[in-house]
C-alpha positions in Angstrom: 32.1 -74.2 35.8 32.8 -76.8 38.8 29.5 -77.4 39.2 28.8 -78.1 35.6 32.4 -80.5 35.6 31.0 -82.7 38.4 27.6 -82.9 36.6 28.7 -84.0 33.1 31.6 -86.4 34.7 29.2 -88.2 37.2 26.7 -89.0 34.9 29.6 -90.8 32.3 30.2 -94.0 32.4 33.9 -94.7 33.6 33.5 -92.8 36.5 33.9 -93.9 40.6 31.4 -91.8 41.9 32.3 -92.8 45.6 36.4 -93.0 45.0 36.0 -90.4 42.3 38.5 -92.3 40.1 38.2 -90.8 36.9 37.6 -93.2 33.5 36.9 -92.0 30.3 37.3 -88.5 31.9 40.0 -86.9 30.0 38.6 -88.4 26.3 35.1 -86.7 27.4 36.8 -83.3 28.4 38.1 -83.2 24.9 34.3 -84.5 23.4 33.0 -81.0 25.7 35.9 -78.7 24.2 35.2 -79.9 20.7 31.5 -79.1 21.1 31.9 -75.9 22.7 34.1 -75.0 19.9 31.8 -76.0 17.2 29.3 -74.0 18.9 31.5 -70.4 19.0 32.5 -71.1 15.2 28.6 -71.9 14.2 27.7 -68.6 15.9 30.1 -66.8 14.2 29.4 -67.8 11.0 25.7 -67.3 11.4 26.1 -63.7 12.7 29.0 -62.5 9.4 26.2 -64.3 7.2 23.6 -62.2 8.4 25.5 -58.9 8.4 26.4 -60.1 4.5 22.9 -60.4 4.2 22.1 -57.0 5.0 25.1 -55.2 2.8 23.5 -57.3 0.0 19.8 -56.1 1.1 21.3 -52.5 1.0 22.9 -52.4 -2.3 19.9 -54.2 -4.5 17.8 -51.3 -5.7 14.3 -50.6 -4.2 11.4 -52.8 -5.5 10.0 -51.4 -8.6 6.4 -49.9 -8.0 4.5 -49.1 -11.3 2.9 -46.1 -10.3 6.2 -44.6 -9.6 7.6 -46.0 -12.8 4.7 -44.5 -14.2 4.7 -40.9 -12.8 8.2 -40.8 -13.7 7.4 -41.5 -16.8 4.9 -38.9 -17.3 7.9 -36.2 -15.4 10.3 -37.4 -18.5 8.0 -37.0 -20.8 7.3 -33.3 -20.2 10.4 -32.3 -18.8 11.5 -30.7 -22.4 8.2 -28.2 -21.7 8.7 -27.6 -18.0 12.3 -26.3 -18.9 10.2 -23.2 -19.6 9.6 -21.7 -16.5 6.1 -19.6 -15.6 6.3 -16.0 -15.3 6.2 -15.2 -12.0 2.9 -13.0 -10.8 3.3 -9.2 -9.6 0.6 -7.9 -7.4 0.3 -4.1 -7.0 -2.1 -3.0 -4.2 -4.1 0.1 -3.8 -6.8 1.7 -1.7 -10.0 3.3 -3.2 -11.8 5.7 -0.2 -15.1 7.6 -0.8 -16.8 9.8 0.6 -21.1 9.9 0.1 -23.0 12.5 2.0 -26.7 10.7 2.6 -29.6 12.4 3.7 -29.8 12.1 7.3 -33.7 10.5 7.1 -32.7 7.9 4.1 -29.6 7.4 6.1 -31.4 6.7 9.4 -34.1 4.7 7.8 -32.1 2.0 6.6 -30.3 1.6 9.9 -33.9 0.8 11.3 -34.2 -1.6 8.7 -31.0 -3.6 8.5 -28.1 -4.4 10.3 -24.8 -3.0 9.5 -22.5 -6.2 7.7 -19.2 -6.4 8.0 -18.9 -6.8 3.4 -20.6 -3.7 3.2 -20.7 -4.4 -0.6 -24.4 -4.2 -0.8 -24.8 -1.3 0.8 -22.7 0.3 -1.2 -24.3 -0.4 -4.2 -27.8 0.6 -2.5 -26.1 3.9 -1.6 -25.3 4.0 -5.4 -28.9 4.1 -6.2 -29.7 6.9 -4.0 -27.1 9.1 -5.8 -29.8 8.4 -8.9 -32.7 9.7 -6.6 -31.2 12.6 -5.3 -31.1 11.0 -1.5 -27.4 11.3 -1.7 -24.6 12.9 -3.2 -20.9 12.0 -4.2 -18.7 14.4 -2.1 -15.4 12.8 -2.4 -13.1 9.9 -3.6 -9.4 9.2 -4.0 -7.3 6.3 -4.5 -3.6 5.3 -4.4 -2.1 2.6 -5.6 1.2 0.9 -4.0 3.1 -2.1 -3.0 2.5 -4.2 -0.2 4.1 -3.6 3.1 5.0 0.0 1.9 3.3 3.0 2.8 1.4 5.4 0.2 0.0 8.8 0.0 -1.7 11.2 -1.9 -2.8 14.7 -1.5 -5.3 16.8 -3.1 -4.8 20.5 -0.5 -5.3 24.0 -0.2 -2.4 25.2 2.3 -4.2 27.5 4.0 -1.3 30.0 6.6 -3.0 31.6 9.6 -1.7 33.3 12.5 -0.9 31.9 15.6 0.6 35.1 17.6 -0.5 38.9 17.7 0.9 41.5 18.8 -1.4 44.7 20.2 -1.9 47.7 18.3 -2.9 51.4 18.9 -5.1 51.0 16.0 -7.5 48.2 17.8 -6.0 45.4 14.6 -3.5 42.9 16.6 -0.7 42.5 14.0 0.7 38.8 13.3 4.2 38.0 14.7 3.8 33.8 13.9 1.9 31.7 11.5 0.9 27.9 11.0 -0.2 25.8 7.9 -3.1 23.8 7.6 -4.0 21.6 5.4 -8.0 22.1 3.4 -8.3 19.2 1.3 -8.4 15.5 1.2 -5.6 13.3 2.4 -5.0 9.7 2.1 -2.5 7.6 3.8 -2.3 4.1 3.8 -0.1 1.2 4.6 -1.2 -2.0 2.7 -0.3 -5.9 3.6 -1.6 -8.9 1.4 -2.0 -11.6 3.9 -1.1 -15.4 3.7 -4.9 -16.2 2.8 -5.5 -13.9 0.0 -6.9 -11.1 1.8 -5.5 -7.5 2.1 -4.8 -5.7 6.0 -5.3 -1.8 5.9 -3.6 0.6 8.1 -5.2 3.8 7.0 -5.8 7.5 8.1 -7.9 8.9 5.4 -8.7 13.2 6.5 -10.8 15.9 4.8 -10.3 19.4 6.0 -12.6 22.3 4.9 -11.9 26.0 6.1 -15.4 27.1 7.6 -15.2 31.3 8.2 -13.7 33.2 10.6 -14.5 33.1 14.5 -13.1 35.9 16.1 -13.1 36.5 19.7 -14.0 39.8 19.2 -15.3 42.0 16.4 -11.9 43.7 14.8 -12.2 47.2 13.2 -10.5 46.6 10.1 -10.8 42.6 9.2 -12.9 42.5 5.9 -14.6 39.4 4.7 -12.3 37.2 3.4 -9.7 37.6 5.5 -7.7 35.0 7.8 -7.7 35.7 11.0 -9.6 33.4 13.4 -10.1 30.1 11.5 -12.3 27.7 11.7 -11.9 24.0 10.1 -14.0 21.0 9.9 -12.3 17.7 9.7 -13.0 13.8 9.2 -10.6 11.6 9.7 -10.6 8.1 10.0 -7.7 6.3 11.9 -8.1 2.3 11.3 -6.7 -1.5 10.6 -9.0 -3.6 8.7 -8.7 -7.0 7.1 -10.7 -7.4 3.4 -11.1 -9.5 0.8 -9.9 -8.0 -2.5 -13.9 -6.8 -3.5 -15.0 -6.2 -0.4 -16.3 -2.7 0.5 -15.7 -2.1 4.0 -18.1 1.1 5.6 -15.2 2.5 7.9 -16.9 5.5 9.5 -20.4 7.8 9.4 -19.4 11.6 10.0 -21.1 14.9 10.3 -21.2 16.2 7.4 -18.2 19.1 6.0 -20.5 21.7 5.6 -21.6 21.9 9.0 -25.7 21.1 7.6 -27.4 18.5 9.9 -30.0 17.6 7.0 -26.7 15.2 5.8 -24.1 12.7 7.5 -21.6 11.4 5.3 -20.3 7.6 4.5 -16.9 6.6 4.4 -16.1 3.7 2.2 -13.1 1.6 1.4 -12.0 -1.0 -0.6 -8.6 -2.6 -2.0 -7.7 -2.5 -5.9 -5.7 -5.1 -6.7 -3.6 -4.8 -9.7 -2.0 -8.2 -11.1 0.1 -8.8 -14.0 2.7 -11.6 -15.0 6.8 -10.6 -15.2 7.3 -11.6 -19.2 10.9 -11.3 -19.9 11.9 -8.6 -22.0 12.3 -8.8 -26.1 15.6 -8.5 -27.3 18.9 -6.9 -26.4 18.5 -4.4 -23.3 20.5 -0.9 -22.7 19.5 -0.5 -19.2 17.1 3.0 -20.4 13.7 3.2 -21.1 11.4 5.8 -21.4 9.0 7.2 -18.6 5.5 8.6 -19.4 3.6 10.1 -16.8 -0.1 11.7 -17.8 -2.5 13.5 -15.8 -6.6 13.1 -17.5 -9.4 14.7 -16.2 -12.7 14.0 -16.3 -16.1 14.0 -14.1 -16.3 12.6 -10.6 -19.9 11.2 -11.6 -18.5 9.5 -14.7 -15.3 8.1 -12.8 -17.6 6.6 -9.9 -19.8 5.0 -12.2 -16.3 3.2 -14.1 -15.6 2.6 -10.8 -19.3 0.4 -9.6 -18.9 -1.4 -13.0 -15.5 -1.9 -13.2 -15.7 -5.9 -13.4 -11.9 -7.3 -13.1 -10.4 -4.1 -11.3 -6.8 -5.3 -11.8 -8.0 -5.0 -15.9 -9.0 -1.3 -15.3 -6.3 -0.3 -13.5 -3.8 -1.7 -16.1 -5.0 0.2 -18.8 -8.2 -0.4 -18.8 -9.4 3.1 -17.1 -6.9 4.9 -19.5 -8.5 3.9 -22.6 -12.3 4.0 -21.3 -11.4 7.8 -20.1 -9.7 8.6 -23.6 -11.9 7.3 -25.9 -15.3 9.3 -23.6 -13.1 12.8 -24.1 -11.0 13.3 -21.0 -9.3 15.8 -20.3 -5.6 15.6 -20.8 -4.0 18.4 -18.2 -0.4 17.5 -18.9 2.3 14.9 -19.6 5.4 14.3 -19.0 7.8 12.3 -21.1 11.4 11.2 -19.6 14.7 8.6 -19.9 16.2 7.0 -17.1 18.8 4.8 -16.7 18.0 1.6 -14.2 19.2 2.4 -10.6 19.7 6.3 -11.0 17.5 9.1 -9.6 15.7 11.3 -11.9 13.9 14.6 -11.8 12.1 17.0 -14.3 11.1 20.0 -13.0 9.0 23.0 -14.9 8.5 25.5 -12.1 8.0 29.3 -11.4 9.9 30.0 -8.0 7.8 32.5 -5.4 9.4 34.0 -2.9 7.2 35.1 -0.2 7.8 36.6 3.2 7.5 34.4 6.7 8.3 36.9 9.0 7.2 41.0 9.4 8.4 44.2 11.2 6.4 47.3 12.4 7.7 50.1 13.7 7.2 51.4 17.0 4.2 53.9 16.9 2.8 51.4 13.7 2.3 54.0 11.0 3.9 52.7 8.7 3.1 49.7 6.3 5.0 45.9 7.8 8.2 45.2 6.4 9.1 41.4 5.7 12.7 40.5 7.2 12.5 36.6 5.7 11.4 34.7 3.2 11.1 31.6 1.4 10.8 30.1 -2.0 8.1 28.2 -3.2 8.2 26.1 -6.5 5.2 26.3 -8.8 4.7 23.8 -11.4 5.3 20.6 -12.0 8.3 18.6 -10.3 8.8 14.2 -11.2 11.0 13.1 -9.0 11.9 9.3 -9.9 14.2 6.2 -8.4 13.5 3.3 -11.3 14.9 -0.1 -10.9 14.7 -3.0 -14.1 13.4 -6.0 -12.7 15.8 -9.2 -13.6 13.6 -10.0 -16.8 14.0 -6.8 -17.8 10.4 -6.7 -18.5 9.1 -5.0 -15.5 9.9 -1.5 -13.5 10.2 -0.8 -9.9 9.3 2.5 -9.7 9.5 5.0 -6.4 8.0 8.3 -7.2 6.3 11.6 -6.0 4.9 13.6 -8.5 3.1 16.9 -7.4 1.7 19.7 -9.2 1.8 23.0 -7.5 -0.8 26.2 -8.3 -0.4 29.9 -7.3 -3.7 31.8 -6.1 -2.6 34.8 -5.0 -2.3 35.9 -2.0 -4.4 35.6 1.3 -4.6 38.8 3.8 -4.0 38.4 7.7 -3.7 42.2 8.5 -4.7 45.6 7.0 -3.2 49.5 7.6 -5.2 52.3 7.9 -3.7 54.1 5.2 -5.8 57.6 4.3 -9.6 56.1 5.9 -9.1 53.4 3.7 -7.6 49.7 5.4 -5.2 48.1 2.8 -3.7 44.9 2.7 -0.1 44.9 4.7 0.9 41.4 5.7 -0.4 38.8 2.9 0.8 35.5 2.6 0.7 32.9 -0.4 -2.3 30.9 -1.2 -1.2 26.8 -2.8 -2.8 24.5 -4.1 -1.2 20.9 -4.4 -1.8 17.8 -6.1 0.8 14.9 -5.5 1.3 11.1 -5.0 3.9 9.4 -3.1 4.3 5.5 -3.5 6.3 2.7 -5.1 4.8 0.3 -7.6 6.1 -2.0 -10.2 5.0 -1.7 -13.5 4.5 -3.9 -16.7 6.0 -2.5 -20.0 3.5 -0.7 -22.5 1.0 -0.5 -20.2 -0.1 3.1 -18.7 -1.0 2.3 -15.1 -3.6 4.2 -12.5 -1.6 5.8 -9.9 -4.0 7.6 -8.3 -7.3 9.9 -8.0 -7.2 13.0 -6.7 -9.2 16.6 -7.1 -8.1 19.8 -8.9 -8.9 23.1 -7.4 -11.2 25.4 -8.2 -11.2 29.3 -10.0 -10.7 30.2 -6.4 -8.1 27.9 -5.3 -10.1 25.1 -3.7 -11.1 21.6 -4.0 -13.6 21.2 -6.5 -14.8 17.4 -5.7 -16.9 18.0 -8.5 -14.0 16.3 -11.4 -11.4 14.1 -10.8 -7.4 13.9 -11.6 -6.6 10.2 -12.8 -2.4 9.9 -12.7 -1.4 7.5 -15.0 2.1 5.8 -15.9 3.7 4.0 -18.3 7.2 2.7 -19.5 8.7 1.5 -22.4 11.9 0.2 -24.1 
């Protein structure tokens, strides 16, 4: 500032720049003051002006653009339709599995001829037409339906008991002090995720069991034919993850065949069944009860699988569609089952025989006398619906988690015989089932009778007879 003071004073007139007298000094001071003054106040001004500026700026509404005025438009205009809402999709998801045995030439052929794709689709409809020429046959197929991210099962079995501990015997027969179950039949679990992008991820462990004779170590006076003593089973089993496209056929393994031939190797297939539906609100007043109706049809294995290659929309045929086709070409109906429920609560229907049958034996010391049984167990034959069904919040849909099984009796299968006067009669037995059951949840639209699942009946003899099929079908209504 005292630089600037002698600047501005010794360049005005007035002033004695060598006596440094002032003039005019004090008159220009108050000239510089004045200025500076103005100055601060202009500043000011110009600063709240702008800040005005921008409140104003703020508070005028946005420049009007005319293709938002005109969308808007068009969103007033059918905003009194859009108040109705769409119904919401429900997607049930199953798994289809078969089982082809193919001649071993045919099959080896056409790997020398093509390379193995990963949408074995076309394949599987070449395999179809060497079922027509007698170059392959149809040996198994099953399916389950489910929700995704839950796991589902079903079971077409023979339990078959055989020992697992002898004792020695004065007679030469080693009598059975434990036993173990095996499964003969087909069993199909699967866990099934519909991805982001539409397709569906499998975690599956698909297994056929066959009993194959007896193999004992030694040749035992007294075992007849028939008998189980020495087991022997043949399995496939498939243990995978796979990622498909709802109509893609996926080859997931080539086996030996069951019955132990080498003229035939058999081809697994799988493939998702998607079943899709829309949630439409239920009609009128609601009680929280409906009616269940669950229905077992049987019909040919040969007639299901061609249904199955011509299916065309799958979700369709699953939703009804299968359930009339079957009715109206003569199924089969084995049973049905008709029950009321109330939203929330557990339900079960039972029409069993109970058979008590012995686990355990005793013998006494010197063995001449027939085994006496010392505990049992009960076994429920028949059929037994056990339900937990929840109303969706339309009311027009059912979540539904279930495990229906049907249980047969075939007498009674013989593990050790007593020399009772030079003839060997039947001492320790045990009970021969055969069981047919699905465990899974899926939601269900009303008045439509859904596919649950495909599995096999047994035979006269008490074993699986892949040669018809069981289709489980439900439906509910108001």
């Amino acid at each position: 500032m005292a630089s600037f003071y002698r600047t501005f004073t010794e360049e005005r007139p007035g002033f004695d720049a060598k006596n440094r007298k002032p003039g005019n000094t004090i008159s220009h001071m108050k000239n510089l003051t004045y200025l500076l003054s103005a100055l601060i106040l202009l500043a000011t001004a110009t600063v709240r002006s702008q800040d005005q500026d921008k409140h104003a700026e703020s508070a005028k509404p946005a420049a009007a653009d005319p293709f938002v005025q005109k969308e808007e438009a068009k969103q007033s205009k059918a905003a009194p339709e859009s108040k109705k809402a769409a119904p919401d999709k429900v997607t049930n998801v199953g798994t289809i599995f078969q089982y082809i045995d193919v001649k071993r030439e045919r099959w080896q052929k056409w790997l020398s001829e093509n390379e193995t794709p990963l949408d074995a689709g076309a394949l599987r409809r070449e395999v179809d037409g060497w079922l027509t020429t007698g170059e392959a046959e149809l040996a198994e197929t099953s399916l389950v339906m489910g929700k995704s991210g839950q796991r589902s099962k079903v079971e077409s079995i023979r339990e078959v008991f055989y020992p697992s501990q002898f004792d020695s015997e004065k007679s030469g027969l080693p009598v059975p002090t434990a036993f173990e179950l095996r499964h003969q039949g087909t069993t199909s679990e699967v866990d099934p995720v519909i991805g982001l992008e539409g397709r569906i991820d499998l975690n599956f462990a698909p297994e056929r069991v066959a009993y194959a004779g007896e193999n004992p170590p030694r040749e035992e006076n007294g075992a007849e034919d028939g008998d189980v003593r020495w087991p022997l089973f043949r399995s496939q089993r498939v243990m995978s993850q796979v990622s498909l496209a709802p109509e893609e056929w996926a080859l997931i393994g080539c086996e030996s065949s069951l019955d132990g031939e080498d003229s035939h190797q058999t081809l697994i297939f799988a493939r998702p069944a998607l079943h899709q539906f829309e949630d439409t609100p239920a009609k009128g007043n609601q009680s929280g009860e409906a009616m269940l109706t669950f229905q077992w049809l049987e019909v040919a294995h040969e007639q299901l699988n061609n249904w199955l290659m011509n299916a065309g929309d799958i979700s369709a045929w699953i939703g009804g569609g299968l359930n009339t086709k079957a009715l109206g070409a003569g199924a089969k109906i084995l049973d049905e089952r008709v029950m009321r429920f109330r939203s929330g609560q557990r339900i079960k229907n039972e029409s069993i025989k109970e058979v008590i049958y012995p686990t355990e034996y005793t013998r006494d010391a010197e063995g001449k006398n027939f085994a006496t049984p010392t505990a049992n167990e009960t076994r429920n034959v028949g059929v037994t619906v056990e339900v937990d069904p929840v109303f969706g919040t339309s009311g027009g849909i059912l979540d539904l988690n279930m495990a229906p099984e049907q249980v047969f009796h075939f007498g009674e299968s013989v593990h050790h015989r007593f020399l009772d006067s030079g003839k060997w009669q039947p001492n320790i037995t045990m009970p021969v089932f055969y069981v047919i059951k699905t465990t899974t949840q899926i939601t269900l639209p009303a008045e439509t009778p859904v596919l649950i699942s495909v599995m096999s009946p047994p035979d006269e003899n008490g074993v699986i007879d892949s040669s018809r099929k069981v289709l489980l079908f439900v439906k509910f209504s108001h």
